[in-house]
N, C-alpha and C positions, 0 to 999 in steps of 0.2 A: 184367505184372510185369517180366519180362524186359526188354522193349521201356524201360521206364522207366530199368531199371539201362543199358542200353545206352546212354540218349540222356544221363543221368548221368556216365556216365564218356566221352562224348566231348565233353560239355561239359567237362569236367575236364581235359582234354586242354592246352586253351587258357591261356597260361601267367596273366596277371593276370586277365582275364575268367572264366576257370576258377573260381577260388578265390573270385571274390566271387559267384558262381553255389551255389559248391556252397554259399555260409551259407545261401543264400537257399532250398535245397533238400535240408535236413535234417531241417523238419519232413515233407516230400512223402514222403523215404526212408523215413523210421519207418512212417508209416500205411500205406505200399506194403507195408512188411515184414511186419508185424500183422497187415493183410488175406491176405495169402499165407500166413503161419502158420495164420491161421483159415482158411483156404481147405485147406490141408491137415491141420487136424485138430488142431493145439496149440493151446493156451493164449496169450493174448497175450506173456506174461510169459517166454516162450523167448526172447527179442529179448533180453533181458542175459546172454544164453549166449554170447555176442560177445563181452562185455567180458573172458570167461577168456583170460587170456592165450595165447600158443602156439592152445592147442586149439579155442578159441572160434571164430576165424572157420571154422576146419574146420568145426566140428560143426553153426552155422547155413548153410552151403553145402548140407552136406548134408540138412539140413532143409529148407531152402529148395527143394530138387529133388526129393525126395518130390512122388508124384503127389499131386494131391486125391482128397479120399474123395468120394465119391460124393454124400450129403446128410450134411450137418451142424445143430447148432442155428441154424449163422449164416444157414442158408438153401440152394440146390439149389447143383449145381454147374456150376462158372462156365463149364464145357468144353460143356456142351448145349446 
């Protein structure tokens, strides 16, 4: 997950190749994000908690960095 936000924002970096990377890599972000959500234990539907203004991108950070739980319905965990 990390690794993906990393190569994301240093393709972003790039000033016109950047931006026509990132259209291209918005659906990638979302499913990244979701899978990580469900990997630690939410719903997929936490992913428009971003859209609150000001607090939003805090509070899926902080979600996002939450450990995984251990087992979930989606299956074992991904650290074993």
């Amino acid at each position: 997950f990390w690794f993906f936000y990393l190569f994301t924002i240093l393709v972003c970096i790039v000033p016109f190749i950047g931006w026509i990377a990132s259209l291209g890599l918005v659906v990638p972000q979302l499913a990244c994000t979701v899978r990580r959500l469900q990997d630690s234990g939410r719903p997929w539907s936490y992913i428009f908690m971003g859209m609150i203004p000001f607090a939003g991108p805090i509070i899926m950070i902080i979600q996002l960095c939450k450990p995984s739980e251990p087992d979930n319905e989606h299956g074992p965990c991904p650290l074993r």
